[in-house]
LOTORGU-360205 format. One line per 3 residues: number of its first residue (from 1); their letters; for each residue z, x, y of N, C-alpha, C, CB. Coordinates in nm, 2 decimals, decimal comma. Each point is the difference from the previous one (the first is absolute). Glycine has a CB too. Layout:
NUM = a = Z:X:Y:Z:X:Y:Z:X:Y:Z:X:Y ~ ...
***
This chain:
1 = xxx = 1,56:1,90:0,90:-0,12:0,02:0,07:-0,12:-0,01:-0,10:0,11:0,15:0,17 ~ -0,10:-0,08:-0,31:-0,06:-0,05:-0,07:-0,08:-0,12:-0,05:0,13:0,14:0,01 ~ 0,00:-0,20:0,00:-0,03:-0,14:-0,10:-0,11:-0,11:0,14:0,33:-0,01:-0,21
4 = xxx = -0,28:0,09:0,30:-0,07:-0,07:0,16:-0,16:0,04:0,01:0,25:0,04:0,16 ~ -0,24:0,05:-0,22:-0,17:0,05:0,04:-0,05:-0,06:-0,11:0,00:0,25:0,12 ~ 0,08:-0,24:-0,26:-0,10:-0,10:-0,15:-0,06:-0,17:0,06:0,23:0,11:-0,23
7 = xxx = -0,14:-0,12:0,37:-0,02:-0,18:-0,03:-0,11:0,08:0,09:0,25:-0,26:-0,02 ~ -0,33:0,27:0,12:-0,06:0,05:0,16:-0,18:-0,03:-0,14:0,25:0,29:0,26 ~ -0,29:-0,37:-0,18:-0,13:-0,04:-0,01:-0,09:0,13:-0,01:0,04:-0,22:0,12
10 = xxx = -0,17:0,17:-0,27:-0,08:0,09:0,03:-0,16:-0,07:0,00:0,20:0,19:-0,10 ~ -0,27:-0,07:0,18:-0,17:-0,12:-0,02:-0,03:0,12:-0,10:-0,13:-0,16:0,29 ~ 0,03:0,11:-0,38:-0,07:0,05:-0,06:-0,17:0,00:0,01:0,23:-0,03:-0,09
13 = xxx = -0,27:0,16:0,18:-0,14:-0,07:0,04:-0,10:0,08:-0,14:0,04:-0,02:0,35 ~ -0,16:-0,07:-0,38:-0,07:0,04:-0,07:-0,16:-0,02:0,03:0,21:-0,02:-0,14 ~ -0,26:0,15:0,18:-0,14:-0,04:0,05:-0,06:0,19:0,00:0,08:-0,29:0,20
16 = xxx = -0,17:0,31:-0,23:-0,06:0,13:-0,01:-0,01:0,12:0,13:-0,13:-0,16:-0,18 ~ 0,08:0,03:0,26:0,00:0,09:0,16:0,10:0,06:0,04:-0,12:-0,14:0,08 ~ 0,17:0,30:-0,15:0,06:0,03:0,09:0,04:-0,02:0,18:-0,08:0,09:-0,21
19 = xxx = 0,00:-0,08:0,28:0,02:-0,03:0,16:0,04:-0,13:0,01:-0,17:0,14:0,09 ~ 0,15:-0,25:-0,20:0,07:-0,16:0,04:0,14:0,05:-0,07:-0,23:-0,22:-0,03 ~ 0,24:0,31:-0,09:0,18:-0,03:-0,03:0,07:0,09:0,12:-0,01:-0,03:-0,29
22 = xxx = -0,10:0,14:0,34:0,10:0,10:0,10:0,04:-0,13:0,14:-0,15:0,31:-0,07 ~ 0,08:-0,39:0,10:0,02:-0,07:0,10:0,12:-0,16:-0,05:-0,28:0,13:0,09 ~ 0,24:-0,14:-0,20:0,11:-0,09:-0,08:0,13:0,02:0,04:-0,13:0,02:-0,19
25 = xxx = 0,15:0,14:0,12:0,12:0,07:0,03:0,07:0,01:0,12:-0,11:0,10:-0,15 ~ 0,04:-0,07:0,25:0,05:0,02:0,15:-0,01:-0,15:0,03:-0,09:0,25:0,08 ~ 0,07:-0,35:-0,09:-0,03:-0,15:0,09:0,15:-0,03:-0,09:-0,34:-0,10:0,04
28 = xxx = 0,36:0,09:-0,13:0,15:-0,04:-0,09:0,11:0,07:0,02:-0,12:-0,06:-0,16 ~ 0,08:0,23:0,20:0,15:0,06:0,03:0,04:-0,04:0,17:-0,04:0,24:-0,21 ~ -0,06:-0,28:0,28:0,03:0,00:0,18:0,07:-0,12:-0,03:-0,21:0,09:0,18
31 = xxx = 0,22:-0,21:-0,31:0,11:-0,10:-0,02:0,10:0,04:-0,09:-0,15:-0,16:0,05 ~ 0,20:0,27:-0,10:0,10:0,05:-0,07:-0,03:-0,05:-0,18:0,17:-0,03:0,25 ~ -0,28:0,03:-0,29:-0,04:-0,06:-0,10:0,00:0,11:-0,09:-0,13:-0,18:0,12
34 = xxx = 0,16:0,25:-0,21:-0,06:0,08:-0,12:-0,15:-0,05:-0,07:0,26:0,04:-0,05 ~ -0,35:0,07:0,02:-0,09:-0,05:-0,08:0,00:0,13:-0,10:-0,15:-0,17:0,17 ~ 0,03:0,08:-0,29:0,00:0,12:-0,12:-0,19:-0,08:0,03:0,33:0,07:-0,25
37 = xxx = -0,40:0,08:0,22:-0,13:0,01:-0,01:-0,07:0,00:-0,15:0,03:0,11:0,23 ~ -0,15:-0,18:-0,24:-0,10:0,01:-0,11:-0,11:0,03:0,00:0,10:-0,11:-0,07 ~ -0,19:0,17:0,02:-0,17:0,05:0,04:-0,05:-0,10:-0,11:-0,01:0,31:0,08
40 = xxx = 0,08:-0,36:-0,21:-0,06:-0,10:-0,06:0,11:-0,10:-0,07:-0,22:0,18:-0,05 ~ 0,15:-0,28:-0,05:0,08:-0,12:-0,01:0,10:0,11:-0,17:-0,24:-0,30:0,13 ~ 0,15:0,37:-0,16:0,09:0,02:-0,12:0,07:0,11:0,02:-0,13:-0,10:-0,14
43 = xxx = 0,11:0,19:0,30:0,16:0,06:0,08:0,12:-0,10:-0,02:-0,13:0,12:0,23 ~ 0,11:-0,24:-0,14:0,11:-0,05:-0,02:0,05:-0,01:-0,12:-0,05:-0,09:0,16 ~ 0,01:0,06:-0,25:0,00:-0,13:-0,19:0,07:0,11:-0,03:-0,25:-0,15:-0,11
46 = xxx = 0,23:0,30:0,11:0,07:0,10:-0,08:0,11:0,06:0,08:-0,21:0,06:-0,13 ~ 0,22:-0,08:0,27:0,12:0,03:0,08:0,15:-0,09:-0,04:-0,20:0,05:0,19 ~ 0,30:0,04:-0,19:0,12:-0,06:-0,04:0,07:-0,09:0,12:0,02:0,19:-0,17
49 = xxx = -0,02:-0,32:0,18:0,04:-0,09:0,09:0,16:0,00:-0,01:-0,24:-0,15:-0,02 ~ 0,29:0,14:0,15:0,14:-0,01:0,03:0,04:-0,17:0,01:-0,01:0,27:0,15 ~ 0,11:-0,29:-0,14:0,07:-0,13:-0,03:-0,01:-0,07:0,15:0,18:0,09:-0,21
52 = xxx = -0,22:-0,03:0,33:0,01:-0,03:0,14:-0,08:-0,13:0,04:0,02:0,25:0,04 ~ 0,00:-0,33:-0,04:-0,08:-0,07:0,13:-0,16:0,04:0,07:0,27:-0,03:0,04 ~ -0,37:-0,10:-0,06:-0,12:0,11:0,10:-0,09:-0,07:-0,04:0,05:0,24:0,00
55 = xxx = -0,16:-0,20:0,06:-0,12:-0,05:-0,06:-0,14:0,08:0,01:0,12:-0,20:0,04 ~ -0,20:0,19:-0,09:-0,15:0,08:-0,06:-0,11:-0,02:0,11:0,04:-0,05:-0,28 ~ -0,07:0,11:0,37:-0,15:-0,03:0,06:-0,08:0,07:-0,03:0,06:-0,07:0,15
58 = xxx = -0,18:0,03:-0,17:-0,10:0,02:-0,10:-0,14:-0,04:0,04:0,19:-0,02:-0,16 ~ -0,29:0,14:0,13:-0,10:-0,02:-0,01:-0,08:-0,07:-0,04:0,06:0,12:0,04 ~ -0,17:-0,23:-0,04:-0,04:-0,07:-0,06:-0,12:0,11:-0,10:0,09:-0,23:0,19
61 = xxx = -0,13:0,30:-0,15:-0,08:0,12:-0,03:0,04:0,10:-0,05:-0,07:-0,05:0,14 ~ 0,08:0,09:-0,28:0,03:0,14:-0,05:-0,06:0,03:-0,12:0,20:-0,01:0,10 ~ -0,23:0,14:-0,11:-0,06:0,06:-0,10:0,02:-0,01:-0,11:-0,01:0,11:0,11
64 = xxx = 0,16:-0,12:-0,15:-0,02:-0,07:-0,15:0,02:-0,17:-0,04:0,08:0,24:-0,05 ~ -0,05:-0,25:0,17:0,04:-0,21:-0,08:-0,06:-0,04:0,19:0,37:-0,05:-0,24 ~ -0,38:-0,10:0,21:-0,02:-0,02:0,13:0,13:-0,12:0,03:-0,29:0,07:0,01
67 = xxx = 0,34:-0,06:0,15:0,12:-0,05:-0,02:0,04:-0,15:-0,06:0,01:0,15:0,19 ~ -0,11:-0,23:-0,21:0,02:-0,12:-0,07:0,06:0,05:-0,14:-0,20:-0,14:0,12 ~ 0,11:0,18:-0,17:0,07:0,13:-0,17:0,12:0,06:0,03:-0,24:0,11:-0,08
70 = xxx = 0,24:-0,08:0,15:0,19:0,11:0,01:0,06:-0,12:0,05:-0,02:0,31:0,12 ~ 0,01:-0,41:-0,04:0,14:-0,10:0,03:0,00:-0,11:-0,16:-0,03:-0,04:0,34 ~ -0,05:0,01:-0,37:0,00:-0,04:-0,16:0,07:0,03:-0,08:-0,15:0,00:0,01
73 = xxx = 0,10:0,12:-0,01:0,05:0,10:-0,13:0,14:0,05:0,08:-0,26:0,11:-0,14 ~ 0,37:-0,12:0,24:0,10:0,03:0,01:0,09:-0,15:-0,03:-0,10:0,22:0,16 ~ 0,04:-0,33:-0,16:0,06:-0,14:-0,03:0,02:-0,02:-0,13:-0,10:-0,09:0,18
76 = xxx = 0,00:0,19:-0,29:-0,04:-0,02:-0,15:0,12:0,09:-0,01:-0,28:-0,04:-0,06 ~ 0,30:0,13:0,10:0,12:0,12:-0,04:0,10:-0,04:0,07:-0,11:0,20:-0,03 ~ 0,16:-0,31:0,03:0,12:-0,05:0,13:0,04:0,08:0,13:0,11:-0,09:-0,19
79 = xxx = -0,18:0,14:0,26:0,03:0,09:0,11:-0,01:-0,10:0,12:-0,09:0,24:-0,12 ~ 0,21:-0,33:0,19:-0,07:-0,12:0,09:-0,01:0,05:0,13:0,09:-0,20:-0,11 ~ -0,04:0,31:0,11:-0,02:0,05:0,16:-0,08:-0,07:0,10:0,02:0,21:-0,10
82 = xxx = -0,04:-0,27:0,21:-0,07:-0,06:0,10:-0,07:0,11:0,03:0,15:-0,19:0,08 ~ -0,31:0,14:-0,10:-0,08:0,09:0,07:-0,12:-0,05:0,09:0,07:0,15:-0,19 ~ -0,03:-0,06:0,32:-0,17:-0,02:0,10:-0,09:0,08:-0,02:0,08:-0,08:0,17
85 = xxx = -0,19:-0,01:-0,17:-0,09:0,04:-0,03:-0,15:0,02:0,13:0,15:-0,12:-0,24 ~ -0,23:0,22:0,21:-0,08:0,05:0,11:-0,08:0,07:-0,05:0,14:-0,02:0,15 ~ -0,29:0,00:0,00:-0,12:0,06:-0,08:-0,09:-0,03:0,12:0,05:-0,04:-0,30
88 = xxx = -0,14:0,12:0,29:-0,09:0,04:0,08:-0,11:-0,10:0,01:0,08:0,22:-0,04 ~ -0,08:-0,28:-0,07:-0,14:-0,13:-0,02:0,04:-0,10:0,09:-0,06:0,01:-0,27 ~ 0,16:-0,09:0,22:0,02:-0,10:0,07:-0,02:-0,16:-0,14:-0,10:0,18:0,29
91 = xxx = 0,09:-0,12:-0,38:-0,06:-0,11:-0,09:0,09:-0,08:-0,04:-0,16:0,11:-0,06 ~ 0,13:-0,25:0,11:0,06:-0,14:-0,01:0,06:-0,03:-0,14:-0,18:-0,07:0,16 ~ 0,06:0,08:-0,26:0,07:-0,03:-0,11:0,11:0,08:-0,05:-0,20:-0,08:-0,04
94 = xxx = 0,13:0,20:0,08:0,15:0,13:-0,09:0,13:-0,05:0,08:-0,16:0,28:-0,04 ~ 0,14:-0,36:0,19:0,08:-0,03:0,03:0,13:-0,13:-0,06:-0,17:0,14:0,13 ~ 0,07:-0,22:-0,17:0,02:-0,12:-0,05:0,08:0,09:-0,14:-0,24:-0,20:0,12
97 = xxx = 0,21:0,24:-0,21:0,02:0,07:-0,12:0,16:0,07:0,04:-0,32:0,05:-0,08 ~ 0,33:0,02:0,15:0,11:0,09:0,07:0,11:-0,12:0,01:-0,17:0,20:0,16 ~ 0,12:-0,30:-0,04:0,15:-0,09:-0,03:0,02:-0,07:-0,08:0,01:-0,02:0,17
100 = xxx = -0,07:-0,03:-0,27:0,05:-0,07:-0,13:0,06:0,07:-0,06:-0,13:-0,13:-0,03 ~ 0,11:0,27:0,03:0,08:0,08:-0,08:0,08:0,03:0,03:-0,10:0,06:-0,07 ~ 0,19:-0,11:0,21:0,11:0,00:0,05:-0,01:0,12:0,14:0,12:-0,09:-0,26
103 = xxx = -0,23:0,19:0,27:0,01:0,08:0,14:0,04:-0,08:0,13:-0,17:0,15:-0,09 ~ 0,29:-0,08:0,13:0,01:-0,08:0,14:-0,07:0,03:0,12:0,20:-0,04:-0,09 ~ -0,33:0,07:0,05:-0,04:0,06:0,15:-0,12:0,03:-0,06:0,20:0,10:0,15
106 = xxx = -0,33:-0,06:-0,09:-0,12:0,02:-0,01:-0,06:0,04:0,14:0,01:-0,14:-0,21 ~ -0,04:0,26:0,27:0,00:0,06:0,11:-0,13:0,13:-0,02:0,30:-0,08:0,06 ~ -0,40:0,00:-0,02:-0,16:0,10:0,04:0,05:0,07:0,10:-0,21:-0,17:-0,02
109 = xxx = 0,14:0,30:-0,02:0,00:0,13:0,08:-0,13:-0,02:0,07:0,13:0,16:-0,17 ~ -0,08:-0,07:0,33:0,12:0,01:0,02:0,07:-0,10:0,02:-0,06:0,17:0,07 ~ 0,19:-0,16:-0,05:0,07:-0,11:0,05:0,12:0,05:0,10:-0,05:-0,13:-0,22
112 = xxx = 0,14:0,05:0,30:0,07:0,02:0,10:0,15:0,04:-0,10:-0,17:-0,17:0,20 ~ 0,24:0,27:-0,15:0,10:0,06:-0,07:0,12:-0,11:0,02:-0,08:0,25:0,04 ~ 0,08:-0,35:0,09:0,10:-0,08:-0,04:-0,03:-0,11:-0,11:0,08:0,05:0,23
115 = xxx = -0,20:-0,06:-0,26:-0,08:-0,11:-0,11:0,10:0,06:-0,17:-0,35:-0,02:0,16 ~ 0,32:0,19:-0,13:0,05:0,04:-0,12:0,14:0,02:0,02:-0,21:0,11:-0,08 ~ 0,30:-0,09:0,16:0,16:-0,02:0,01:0,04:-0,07:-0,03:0,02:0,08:0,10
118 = xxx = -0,06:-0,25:-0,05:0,02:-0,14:-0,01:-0,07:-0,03:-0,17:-0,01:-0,05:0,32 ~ -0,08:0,07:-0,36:0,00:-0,01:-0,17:0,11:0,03:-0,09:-0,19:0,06:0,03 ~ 0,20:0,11:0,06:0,07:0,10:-0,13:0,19:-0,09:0,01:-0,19:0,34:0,05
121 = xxx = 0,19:-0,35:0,04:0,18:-0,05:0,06:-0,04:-0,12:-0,08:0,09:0,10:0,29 ~ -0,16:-0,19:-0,27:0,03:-0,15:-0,09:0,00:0,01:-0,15:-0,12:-0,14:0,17 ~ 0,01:0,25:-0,22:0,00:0,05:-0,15:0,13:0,05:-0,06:-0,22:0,06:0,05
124 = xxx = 0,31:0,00:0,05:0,13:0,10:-0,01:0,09:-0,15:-0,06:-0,03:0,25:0,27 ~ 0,04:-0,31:-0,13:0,09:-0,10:0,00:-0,01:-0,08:-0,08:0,03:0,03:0,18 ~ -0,12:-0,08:-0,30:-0,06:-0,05:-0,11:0,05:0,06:-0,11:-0,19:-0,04:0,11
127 = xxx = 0,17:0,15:-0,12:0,04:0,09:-0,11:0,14:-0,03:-0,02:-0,16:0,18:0,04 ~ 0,28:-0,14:0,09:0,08:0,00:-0,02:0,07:-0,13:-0,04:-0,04:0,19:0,11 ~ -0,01:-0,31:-0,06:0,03:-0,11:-0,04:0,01:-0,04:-0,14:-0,07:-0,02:0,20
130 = xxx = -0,08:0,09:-0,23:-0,01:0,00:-0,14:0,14:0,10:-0,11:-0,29:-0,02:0,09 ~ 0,28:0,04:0,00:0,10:0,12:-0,12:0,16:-0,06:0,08:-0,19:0,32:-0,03 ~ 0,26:-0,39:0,07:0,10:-0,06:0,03:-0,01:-0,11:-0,07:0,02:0,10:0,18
133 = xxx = -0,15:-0,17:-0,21:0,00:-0,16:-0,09:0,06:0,08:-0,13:-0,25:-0,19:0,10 ~ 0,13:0,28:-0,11:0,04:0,08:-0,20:0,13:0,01:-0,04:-0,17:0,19:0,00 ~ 0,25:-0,12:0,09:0,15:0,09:-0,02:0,05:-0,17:-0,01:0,03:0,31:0,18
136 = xxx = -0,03:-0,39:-0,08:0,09:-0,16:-0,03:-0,02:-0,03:-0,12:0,00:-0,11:0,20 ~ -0,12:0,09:-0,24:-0,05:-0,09:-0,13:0,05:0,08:-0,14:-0,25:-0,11:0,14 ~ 0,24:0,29:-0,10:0,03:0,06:-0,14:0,15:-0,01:0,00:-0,22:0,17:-0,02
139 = xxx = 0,30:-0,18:0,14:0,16:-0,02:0,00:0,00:-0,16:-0,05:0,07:0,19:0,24 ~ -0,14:-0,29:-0,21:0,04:-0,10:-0,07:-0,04:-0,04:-0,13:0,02:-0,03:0,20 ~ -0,10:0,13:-0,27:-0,05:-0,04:-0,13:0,14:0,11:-0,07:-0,35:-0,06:0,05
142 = xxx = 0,37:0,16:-0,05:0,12:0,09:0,00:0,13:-0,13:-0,04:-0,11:0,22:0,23 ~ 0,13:-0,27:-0,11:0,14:-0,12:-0,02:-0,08:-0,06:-0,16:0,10:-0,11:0,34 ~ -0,20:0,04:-0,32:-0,01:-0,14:-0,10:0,02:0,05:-0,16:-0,19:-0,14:0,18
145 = xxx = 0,13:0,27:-0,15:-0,03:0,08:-0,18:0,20:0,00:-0,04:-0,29:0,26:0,06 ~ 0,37:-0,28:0,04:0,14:0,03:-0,03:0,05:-0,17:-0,04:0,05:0,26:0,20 ~ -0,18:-0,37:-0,17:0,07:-0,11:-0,05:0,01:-0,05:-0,20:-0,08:-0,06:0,31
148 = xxx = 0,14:0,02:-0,34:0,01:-0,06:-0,13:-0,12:-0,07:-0,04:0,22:-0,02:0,03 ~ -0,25:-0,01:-0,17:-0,11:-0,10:-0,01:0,06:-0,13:0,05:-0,13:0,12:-0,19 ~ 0,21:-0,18:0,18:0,08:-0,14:0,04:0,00:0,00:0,15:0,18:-0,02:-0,21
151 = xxx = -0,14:0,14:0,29:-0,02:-0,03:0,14:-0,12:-0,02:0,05:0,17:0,11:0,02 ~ -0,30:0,01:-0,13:-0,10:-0,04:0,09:-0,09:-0,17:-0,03:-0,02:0,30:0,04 ~ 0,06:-0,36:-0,14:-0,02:-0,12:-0,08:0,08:-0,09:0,18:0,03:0,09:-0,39
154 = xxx = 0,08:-0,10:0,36:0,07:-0,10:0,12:-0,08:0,09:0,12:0,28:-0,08:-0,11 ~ -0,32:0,16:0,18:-0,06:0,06:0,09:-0,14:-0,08:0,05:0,13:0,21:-0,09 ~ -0,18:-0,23:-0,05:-0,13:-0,03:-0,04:-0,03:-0,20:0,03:0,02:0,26:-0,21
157 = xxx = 0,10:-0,31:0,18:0,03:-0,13:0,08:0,02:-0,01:0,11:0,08:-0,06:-0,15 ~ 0,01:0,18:0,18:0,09:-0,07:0,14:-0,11:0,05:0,10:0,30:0,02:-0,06 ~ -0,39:0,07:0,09:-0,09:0,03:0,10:-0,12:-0,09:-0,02:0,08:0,24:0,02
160 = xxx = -0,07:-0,30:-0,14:-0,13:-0,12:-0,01:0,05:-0,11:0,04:-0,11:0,08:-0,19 ~ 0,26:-0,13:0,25:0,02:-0,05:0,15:0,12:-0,13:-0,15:-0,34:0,05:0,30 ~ 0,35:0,02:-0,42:0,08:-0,10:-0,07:0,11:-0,02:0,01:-0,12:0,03:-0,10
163 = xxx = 0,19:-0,15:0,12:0,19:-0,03:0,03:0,02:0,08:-0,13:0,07:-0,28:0,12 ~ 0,13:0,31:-0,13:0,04:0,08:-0,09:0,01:-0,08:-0,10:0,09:0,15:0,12 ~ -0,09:-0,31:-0,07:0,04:-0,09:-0,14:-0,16:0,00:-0,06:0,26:-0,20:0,09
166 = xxx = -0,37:0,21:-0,08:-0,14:0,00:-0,01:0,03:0,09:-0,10:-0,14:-0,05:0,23 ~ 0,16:0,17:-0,17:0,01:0,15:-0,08:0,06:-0,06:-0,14:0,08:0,19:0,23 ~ 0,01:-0,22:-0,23:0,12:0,03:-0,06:-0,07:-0,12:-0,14:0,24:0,07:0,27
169 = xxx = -0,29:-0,15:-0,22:-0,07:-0,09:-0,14:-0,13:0,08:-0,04:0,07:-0,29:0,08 ~ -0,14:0,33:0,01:-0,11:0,09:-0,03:0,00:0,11:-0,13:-0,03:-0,04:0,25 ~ 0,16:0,11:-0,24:0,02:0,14:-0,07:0,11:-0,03:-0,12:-0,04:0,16:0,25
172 = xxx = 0,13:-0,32:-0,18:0,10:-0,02:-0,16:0,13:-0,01:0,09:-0,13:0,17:-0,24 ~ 0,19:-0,12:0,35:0,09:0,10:0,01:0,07:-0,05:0,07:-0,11:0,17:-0,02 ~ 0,24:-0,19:0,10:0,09:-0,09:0,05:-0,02:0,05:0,15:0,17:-0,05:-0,22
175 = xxx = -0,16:-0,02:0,32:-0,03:-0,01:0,12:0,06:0,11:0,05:-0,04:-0,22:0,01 ~ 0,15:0,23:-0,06:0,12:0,16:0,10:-0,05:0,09:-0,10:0,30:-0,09:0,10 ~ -0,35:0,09:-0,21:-0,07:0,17:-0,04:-0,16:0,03:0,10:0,10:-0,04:-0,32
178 = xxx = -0,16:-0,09:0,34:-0,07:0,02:0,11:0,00:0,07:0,11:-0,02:-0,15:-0,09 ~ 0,14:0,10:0,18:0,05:0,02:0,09:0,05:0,21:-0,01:0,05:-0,35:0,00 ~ 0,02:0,38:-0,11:0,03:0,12:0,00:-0,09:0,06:-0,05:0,19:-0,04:0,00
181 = xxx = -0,33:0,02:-0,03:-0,09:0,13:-0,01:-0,08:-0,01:0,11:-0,01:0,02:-0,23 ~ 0,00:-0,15:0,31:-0,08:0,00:0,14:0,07:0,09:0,08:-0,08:-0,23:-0,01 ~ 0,24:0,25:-0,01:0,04:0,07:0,09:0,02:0,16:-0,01:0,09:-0,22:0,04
184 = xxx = -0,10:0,26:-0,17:-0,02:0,08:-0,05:-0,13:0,07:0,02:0,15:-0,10:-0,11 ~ -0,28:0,01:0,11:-0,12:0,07:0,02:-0,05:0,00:0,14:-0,06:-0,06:-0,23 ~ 0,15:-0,02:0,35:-0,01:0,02:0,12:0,06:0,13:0,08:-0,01:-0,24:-0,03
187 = xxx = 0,15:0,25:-0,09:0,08:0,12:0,05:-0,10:0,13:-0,02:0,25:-0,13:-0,07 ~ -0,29:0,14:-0,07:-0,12:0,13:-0,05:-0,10:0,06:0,11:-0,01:-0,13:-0,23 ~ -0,07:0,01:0,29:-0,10:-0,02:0,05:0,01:0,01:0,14:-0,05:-0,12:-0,19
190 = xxx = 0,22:0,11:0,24:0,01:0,03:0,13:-0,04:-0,06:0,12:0,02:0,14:-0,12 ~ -0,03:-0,31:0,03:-0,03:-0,11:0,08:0,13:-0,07:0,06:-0,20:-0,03:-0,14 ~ 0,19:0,02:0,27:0,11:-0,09:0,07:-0,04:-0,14:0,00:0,06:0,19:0,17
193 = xxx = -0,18:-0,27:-0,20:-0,04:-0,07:0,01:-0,08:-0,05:-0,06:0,08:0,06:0,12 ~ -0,10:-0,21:-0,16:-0,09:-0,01:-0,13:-0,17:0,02:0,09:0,20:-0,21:-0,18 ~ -0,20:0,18:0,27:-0,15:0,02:0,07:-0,03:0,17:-0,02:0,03:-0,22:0,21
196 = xxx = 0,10:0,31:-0,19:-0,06:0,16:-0,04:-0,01:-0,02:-0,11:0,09:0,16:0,13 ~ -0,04:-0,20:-0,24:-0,03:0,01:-0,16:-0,13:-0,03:-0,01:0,21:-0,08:-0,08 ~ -0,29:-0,04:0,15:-0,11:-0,05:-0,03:-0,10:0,09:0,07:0,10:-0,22:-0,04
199 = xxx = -0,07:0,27:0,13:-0,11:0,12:0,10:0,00:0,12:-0,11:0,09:-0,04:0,31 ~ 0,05:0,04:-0,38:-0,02:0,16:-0,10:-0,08:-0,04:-0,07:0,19:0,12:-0,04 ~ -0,21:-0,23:-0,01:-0,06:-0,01:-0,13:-0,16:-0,02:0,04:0,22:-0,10:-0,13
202 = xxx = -0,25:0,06:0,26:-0,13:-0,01:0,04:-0,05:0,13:0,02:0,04:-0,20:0,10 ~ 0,03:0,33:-0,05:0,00:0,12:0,04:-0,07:0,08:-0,10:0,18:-0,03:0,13 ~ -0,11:-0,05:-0,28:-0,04:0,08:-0,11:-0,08:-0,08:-0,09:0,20:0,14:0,02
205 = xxx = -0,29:-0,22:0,08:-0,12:-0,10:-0,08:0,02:0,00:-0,12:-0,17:0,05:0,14 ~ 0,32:-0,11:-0,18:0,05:-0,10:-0,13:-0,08:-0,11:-0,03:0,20:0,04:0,05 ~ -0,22:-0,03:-0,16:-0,05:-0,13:-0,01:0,17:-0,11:-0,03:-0,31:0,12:-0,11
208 = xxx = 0,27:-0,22:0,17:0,14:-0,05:-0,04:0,06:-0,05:-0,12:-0,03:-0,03:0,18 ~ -0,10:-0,02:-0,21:0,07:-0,07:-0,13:0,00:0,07:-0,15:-0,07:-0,19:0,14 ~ 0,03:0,32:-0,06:0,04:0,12:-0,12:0,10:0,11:0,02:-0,24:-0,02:-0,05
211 = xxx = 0,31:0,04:0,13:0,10:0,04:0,04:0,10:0,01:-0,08:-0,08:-0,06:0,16 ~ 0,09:-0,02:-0,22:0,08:0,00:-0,14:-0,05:0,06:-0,14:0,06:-0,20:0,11 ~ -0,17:0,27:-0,11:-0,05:0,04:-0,12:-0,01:0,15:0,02:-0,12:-0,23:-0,06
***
């Protein structure tokens, strides 16, 4: 039951108005949602964040940073959490500013609660996506650190689309020693196929022709 409630989404709202987080609160729990509250940007910064899934809606307005400054400065400290963003002005640019910085949403107060359910749920489902690409890519960087320098050298040909006999004059080496470290660094790497070999190595923005070094 535990480990079930660690995965269960959380919003993190940050905005001063008490009466907008008390209403926050109740509009997210009538959808089974958890939230955690902030009265400012550096509540959150010093709050101890859980490993969960979620994302940050946020005031564009606050007393000590204004939200362009707190989504910044959470990208400068690697924090990628997806956050919507909202505000009482309505201003275009801060809007413009908000999605380059990746907010997936930008929503003038007031706004309609399904406007903010339908943000916060695509932000959610973002995050998690995000954090399912991470765990593949850190499990496939995990395999490659287990390969040899010679495997990742022949690795470093054979996903740059090179025959084994190519390989095999390239590095010095006789075509069947080719052959047994390709299979060797397919087996590591937990490729069934040379097209997954070449997706791992794209996964982990190799460069290819250094792969070997």
């Amino acid at each position: 039951m535990r480990v079930e409630t660690l995965q269960n989404p959380v919003v993190h709202i940050v905005d001063d108005d008490i009466s907008m987080r008390e209403a926050l609160v109740g509009l997210f729990e009538s959808v089974g949602l958890q939230s955690e509250t902030y009265s400012t940007a550096n509540d959150f910064l010093s709050a101890k964040l859980t490993s969960r899934p979620g994302c940050i809606v946020l005031d564009v307005r606050l007393p000590d940073m204004n939200g362009i400054e707190f989504q910044n400065h959470l990208t400068q400290i690697g924090i990628g959490m997806p956050v919507v963003m909202m505000t009482g002005f309505g201003d275009i640019t801060m809007s413009v500013k908000a999605m380059k910085l990746g907010a997936v949403d930008f929503l003038p107060k007031p706004f309609r609660d399904q406007d903010m359910l339908d943000a916060v749920m695509a932000a959610i489902e973002r995050d998690k996506q995000k954090r399912a690409l991470d765990d593949n890519v850190s499990q496939i960087r995990k395999r490659f650190e287990t390969l040899t320098r010679r495997e990742r050298e022949v690795m470093s040909h054979v996903v740059a689309g090179r025959m084994n006999k190519q390989v095999a004059g390239d590095l010095g080496i006789s075509e069947i020693t080719v052959k047994i470290h390709r299979g060797a660094a397919m087996h590591k790497m937990g490729a069934r196929t040379y097209a997954e070999l070449v997706r791992m190595a794209d996964a982990l923005n190799l460069d290819r022709d250094k792969i070997g070094g």
